[in-house]
C-alpha positions in Angstrom: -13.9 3.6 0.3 -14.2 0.4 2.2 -11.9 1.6 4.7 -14.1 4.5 6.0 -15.9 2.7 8.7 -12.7 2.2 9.9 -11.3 6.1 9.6 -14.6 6.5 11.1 -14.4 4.2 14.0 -10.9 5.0 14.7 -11.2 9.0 15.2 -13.8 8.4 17.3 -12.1 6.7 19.5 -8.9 8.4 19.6 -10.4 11.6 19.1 -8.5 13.3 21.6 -5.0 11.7 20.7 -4.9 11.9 17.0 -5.9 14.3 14.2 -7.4 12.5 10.7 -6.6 14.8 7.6 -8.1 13.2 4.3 -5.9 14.2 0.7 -8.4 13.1 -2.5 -6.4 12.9 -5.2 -9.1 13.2 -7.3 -10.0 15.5 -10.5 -13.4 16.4 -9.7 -13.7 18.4 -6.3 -17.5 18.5 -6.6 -17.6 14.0 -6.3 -15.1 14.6 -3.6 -17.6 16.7 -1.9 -20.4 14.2 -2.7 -19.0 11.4 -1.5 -17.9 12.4 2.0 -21.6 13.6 2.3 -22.3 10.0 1.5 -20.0 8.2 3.6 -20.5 10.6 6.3 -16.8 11.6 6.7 -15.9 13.9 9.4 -12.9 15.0 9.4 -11.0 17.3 6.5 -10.3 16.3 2.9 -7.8 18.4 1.1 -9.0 18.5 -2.8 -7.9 20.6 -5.4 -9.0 18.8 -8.2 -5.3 18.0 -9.5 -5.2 14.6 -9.0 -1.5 13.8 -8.3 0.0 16.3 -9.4 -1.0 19.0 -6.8 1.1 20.6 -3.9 0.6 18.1 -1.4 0.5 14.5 -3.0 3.8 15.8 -4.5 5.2 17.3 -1.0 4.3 13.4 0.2 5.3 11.6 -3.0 1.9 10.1 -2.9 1.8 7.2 -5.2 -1.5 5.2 -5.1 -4.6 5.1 -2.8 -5.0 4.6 0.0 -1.7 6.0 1.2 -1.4 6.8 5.2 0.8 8.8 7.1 0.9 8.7 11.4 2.9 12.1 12.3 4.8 12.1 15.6 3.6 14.6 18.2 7.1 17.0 16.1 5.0 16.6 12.9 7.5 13.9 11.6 6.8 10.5 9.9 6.6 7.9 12.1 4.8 5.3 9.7 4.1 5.3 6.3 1.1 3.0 5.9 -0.9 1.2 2.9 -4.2 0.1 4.9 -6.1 1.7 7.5 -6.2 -1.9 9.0 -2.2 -0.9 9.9 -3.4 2.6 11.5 -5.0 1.3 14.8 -1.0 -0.2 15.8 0.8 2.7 14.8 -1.6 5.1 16.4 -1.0 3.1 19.8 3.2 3.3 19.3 2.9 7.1 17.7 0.8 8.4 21.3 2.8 5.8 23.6 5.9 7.6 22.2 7.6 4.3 20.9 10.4 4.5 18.2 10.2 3.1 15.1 13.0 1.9 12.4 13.0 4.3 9.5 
């Protein structure tokens, strides 16, 4: 959770160049509900309550929290990140249209 002012800050500020998509892997869909009230989250959360075993940590091979994807403009992964303090750099190189090593 510390990250969120960041997520926050960042999708204002890109709002028009980037789409944030939260996935809790957690089991109880009613705190995941709670805390984004809380922390004042804005954008989607995906919960199921399924922890890491549902559809889409397992599509992503999700392995730990927080895990963060940047999606080319063709819905490909152009950077696999473990800290939102990573996302403001490869947001930049994602929009700019830069390549990346895979």
């Amino acid at each position: 959770m510390e990250e969120v002012p960041l997520l926050k800050d960042l999708s204002r500020q890109y709002a028009n160049e980037f789409v944030l998509l939260g996935i809790s892997v957690d089991v109880s869909v009613d705190r995941v509900d709670r805390v984004v009230k809380e922390q004042g989250m804005t954008w989607p959360i995906l919960a199921d309550g399924k922890e890491f075993d549902g559809p889409v940590p397992t599509a992503y091979h999700i392995q730990g929290t927080p895990e963060i994807f940047v999606l080319d403009r063709n819905s490909r992964i152009f950077a696999r990140l473990g800290s939102a303090k990573q996302l403001e750099a490869a947001l930049k190189e994602a929009i700019a249209g830069v390549p990346r090593d895979r």
